[in-house]
N, C-alpha and C positions, 0 to 999 in steps of 0.2 A: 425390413423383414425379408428375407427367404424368399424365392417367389412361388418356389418349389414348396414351401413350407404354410405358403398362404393356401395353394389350392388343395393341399390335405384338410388344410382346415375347416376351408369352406365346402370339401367335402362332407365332410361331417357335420357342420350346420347346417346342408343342404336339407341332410334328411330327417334333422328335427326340426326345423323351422316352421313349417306350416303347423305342427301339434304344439310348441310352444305358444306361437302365436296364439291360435285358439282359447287355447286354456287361459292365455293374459286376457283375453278378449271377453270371454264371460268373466272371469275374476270381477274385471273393469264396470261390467251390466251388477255384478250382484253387489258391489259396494258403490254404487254411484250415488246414494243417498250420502254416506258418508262424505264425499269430493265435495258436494253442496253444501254441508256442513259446514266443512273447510272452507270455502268462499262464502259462505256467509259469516264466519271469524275475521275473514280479511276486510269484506267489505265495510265491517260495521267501524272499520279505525278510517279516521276521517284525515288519511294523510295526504293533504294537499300541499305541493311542495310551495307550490304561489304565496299563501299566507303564511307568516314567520310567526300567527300567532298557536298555528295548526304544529309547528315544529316539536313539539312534545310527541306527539300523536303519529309524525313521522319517525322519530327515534324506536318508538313503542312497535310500530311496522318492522322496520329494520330487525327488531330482536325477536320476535316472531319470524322472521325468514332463520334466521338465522337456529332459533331453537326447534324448529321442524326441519331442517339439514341436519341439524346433530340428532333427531330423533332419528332421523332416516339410515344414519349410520356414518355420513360422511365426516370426512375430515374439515371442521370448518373454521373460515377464520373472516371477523369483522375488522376492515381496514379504514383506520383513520384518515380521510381526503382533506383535512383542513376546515378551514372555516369558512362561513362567507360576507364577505362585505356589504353590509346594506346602504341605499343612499344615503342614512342620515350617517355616515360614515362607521356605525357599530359593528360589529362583526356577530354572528351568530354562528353555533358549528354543527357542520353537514352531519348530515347522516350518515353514518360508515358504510361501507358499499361490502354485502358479502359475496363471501367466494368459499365453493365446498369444491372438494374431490372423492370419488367415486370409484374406485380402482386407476391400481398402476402398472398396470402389467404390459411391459415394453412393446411386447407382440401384438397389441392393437392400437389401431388406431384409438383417437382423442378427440374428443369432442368438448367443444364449449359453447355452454346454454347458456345466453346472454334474456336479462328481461329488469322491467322496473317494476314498484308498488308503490309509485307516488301516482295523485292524482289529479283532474282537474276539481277548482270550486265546483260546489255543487248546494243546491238550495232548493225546500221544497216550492216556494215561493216562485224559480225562477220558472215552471212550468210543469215541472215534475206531477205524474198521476201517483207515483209513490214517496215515501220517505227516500231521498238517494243514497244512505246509508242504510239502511236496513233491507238487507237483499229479499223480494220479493218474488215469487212466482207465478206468473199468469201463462195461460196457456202454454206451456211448455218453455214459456222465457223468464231468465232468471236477470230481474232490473236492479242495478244498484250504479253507484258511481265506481269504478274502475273495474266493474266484473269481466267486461273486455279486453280495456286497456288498462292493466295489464297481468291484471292480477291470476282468472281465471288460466289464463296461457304457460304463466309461472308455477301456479297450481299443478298444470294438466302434465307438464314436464314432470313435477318431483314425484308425481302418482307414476308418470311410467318409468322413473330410474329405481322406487322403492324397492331396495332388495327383498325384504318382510313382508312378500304377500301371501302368501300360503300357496305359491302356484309351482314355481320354480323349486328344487332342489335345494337345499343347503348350500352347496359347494357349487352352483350353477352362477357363476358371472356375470354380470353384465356383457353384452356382446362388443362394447366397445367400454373405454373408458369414459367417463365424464365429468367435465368441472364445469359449475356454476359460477356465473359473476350475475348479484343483483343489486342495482342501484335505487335510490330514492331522488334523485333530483329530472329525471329523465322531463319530464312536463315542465321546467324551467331552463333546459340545457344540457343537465349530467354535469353540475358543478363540479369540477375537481377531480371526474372521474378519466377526460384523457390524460392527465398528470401520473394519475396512478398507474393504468396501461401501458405510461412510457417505462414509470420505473418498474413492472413488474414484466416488460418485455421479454426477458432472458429469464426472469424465474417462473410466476404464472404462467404464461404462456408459450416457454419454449419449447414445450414436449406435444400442445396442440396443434390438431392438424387442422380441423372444420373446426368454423363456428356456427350457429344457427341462431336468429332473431327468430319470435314469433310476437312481435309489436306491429301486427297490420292485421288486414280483414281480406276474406273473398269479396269478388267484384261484383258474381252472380249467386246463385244455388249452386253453381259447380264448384268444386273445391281448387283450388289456387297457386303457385308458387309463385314468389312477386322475385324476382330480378334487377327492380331499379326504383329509387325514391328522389324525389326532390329535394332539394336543399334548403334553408331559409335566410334571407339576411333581412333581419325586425328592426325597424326605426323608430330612431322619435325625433320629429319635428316639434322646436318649443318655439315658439316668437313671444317676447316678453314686452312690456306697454308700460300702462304707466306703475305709477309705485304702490297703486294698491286698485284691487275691485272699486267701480265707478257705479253710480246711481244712471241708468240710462235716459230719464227724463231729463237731471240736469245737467249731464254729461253730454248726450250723447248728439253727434253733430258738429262737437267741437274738439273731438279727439279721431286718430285715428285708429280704428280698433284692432285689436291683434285679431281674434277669432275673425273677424273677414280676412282680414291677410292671413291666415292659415289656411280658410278653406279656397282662397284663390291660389295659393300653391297648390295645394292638394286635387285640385282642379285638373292640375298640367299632369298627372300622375301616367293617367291609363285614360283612354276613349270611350266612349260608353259601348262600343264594336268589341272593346276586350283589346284593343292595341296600346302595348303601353309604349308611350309618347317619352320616355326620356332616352336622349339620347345613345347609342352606344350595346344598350339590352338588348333590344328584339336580332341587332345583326351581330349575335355572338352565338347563337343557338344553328345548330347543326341542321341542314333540312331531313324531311321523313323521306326515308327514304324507301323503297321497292319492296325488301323485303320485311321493314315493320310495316306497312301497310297491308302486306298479304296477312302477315301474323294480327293484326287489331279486326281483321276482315275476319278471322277466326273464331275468335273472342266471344264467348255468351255473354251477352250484354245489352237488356231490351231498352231505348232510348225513353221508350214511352212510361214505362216504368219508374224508369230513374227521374225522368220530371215529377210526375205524380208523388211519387213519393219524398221529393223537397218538398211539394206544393206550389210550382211556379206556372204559368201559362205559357210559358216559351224558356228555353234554352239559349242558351251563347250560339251553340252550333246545332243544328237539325240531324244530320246521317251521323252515324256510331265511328267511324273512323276519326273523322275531325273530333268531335265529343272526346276520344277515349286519349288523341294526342294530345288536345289544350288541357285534359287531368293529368297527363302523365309528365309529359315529355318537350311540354313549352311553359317558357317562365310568365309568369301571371303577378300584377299585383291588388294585393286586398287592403282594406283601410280599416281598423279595427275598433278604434273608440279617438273620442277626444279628451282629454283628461283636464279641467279645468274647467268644463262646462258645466252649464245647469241640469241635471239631468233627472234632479227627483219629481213625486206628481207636484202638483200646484203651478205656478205663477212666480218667479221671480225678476225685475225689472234691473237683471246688474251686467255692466260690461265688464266681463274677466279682464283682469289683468294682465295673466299669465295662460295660456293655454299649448299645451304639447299633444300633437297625433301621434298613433300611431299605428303603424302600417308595415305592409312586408312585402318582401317580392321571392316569391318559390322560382327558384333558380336551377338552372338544369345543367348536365354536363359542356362543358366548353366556359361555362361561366363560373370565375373566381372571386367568393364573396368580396376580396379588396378591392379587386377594379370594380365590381358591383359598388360599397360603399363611393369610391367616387366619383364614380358617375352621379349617381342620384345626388350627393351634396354638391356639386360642382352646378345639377342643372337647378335644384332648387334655390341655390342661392342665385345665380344669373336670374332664374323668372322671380324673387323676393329682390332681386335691389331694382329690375325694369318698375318695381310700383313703386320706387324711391319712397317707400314707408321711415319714418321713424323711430318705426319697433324696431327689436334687433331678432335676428334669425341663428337656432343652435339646432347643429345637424348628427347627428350620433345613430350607429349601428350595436345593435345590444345583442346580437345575436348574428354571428356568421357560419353558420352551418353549410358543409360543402354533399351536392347530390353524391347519390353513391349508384354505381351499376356494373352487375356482374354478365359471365360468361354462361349463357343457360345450355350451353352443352358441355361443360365441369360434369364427370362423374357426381358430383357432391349435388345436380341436378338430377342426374337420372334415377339416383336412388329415394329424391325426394317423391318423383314422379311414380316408383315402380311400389312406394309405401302408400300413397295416394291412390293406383291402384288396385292395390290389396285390401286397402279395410273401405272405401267408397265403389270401386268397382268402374272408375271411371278415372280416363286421361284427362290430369289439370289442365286449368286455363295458366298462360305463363303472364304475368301482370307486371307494371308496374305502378307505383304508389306513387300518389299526386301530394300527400304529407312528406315530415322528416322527419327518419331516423337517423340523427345525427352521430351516433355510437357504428352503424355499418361503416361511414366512409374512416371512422379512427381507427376502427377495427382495421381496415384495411390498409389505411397508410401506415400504421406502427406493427402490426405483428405481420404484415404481409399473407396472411393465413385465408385462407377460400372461406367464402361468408355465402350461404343460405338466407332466405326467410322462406319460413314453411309457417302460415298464418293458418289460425282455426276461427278466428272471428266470423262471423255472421258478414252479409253486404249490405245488413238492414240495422247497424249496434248499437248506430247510432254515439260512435267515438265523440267523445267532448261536447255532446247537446245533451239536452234533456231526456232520461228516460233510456239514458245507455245500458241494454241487457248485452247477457251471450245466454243464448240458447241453451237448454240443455243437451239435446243432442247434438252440437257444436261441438261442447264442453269434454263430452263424454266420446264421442267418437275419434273428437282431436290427442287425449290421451293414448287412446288405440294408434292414431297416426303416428304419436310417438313413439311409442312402441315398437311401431313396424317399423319405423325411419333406422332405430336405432339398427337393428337387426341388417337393412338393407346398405345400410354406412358401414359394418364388419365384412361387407364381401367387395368394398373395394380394394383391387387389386393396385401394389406401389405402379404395377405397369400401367395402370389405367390413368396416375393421377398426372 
């Protein structure tokens, strides 16, 4: 564009921007019943991408995204990713991943709202005070399984691209353009979906400038912009024994068990200090350096709080700096279940035969999940053959997800900050996420395009546990967020980018 041609323009939105705003801002207040509405239609589909018996239920989601973009007016289209492979070799087929468009007028910039609507299991049994499907309100919190992650978020975007709200003009545009990509597999990987981004590089994508994630949460009450996530690489350790489950009374003694030689691997993993002990990992990770220290030193983020409300008596780390670098910005590993084991109530007396963990290590810039991968098989098999067991040991990476971290002084930052501004009235905390959004670092290695996340989640949402809400004024102010974002992403200048 012109560059002459951009500041007329944004002359002119200078001096209706504030009365626009406004006017979306109450719209926003007097149909917020309606939004609720809305996420209560999403939440009650139980699309959990985990279970392939839940996959009806995921397709059924998909086509609800897809028939509220076409209500909204875009141009939309649901893209076939293949199928997917299950262990007992069958194939089952994904969910089609939609993608709308929203205006094309050369002269503005483009935006890409990236989000998911798959979810994690969820049961009322597992702890749940409500049904996790049936979105519920208590005190001003709206509980359901995905109303955070990620459903609300996706919600609170298409509320603020809708053309048909009685507020704007007929013939009044959006201030930039925008296209949607929403996937269903996100909470198992985003099967199939970097395939698609390869091949839609030069088409979808090639007329985007920004993209924007809102798949994360604030850290405090203050409102957020995260800059960096973690990466994951998920294992599974199997050690196999005899040729079937043993009776431990007249077994046991005279075999040697797999489940102990699992959890004495599993032993060498990480320290109970938080230091993980396999070789290669902790000295690949970058030190903190000067000035992220002064920046976490900034951070609203009460230590004392954030224990309480796990419910632990003590923490890893005691002062808020160390605390907010071992979530953010050093790799950690967790141990997740054992699969094989006995684990329902009662009493069972049997020696598995067969037993596989699994575990993960959140991986951070400098670390490349393949040399991840072998390091860890390389040391677990060394400490699995020093007990010269019998069993045999299988070591597999099912997930290599790489961190992802941007430049928080990108324009595509400051306007995140000056929309954060406007409708909260206060300067963000700049965050990074200790989870992974595995979809930022594809975004970035394949389209090369500047990537945001401007999160409205809660720091309280309680992502992937029981009893996950999003607030409603979250919900409802984060739509305003959008709003203003968009408005503040039409006055970057090409000089600027």
């Amino acid at each position: 564009m012109n560059i002459g041609a951009s500041l007329s323009i944004l002359l002119v939105l200078s001096t209706v921007h504030a009365f626009q705003y406004n006017q979306l801002a109450q719209y926003v207040d007097e149909h917020q019943e309606e939004y609720v509405e809305a996420l209560r239609d999403w939440v009650a589909v139980e699309s959990d991408s985990s279970n392939v018996l839940r996959r009806p239920e995921l397709h059924r989601m998909m086509e609800m995204v897809a028939q509220k973009l076409q209500q909204m007016g875009g141009a939309v289209e649901s893209v076939d990713v293949g199928d997917q492979e299950l262990p007992d070799r069958q194939t089952l087929a994904l969910p089609k991943v939609v993608t709308a468009r929203f205006g094309s007028d050369p002269n503005k910039h483009t935006l890409c709202v990236y989000g998911h609507v798959d979810v994690q299991p969820a049961k009322l049994e597992d702890g749940w005070a409500t049904e996790p499907f049936n979105l519920t309100e208590i005190n001003g919190n709206l509980y359901g399984r995905g109303a955070s992650d990620n459903k609300a978020p996706v919600l609170a975007w298409m509320h603020a691209v809708e053309k048909d709200n009685g507020v704007l003009p007929v013939d009044q545009a959006l201030p930039v353009n925008v296209k949607f990509i929403i996937e269903g597999m996100e909470e198992t990987g985003s099967n199939g979906l970097e395939a698609m981004i390869l091949a839609q590089k030069d088409t979808f994508f090639s007329d985007v400038d920004y993209i924007v994630v809102s798949d994360c949460g604030w850290l405090s009450r203050r409102p957020a912009i995260t800059y960096g996530t973690r990466g994951n690489c998920y294992f599974l350790a199997e050690v196999h024994g005899p040729k079937q489950d043993l009776h431990s009374g007249v077994y046991g003694g005279t075999v040697i068990e797999p489940m102990i030689d699992l959890i004495g691997i599993l032993d060498t993993l990480i320290s109970p200090s938080g230091k993980i002990l396999i070789p290669g990992i902790q000295e690949a990770v970058a030190p903190l350096s000067d000035d992220e220290w002064r920046m976490y030193q900034d951070i609203e983020f009460d230590v004392d709080d954030y224990k309480n409300k796990i419910g632990v008596s003590r923490l890893m780390y005691s002062n808020k700096v160390d605390l907010l670098a071992h979530k953010w910005r050093y790799p950690t590993v967790s141990i997740h279940g054992i699969e094989g084991a006995f684990s329902d109530p009662g009493t069972k007396t049997v020696i598995p035969s067969k037993v596989c963990a699994k575990f993960s290590i959140r991986q951070v810039p400098n670390m490349d999940p393949t040399v991840v991968e072998k390091k860890v098989s390389d040391h677990l098999h060394s400490v699995f053959s020093k007990r010269q067991s019998p069993n045999t040991l299988k070591v597999s990476m099912v997930i290599g997800a790489k961190p992802w971290l941007a430049d928080i002084h990108h324009p595509l930052f400051e306007a995140g900050k000056a929309a954060i501004k406007r409708v909260f009235s206060v300067d963000p905390d700049f965050i990074r996420e200790g989870g992974t959004i595995p979809i930022s670092r594809t975004f970035q290695d394949v389209t090369g395009k500047s990537i945001i996340m401007l999160p409205i989640g809660g720091f309280d949402d309680g992502l992937h546990s029981q009893n996950e809400k999003m607030s409603r004024y979250n919900y409802i102010e984060g739509t305003k967020l959008f709003i203003a974002f968009l408005n503040e992403l039409s006055q970057i200048t090409e000089a600027a980018v």
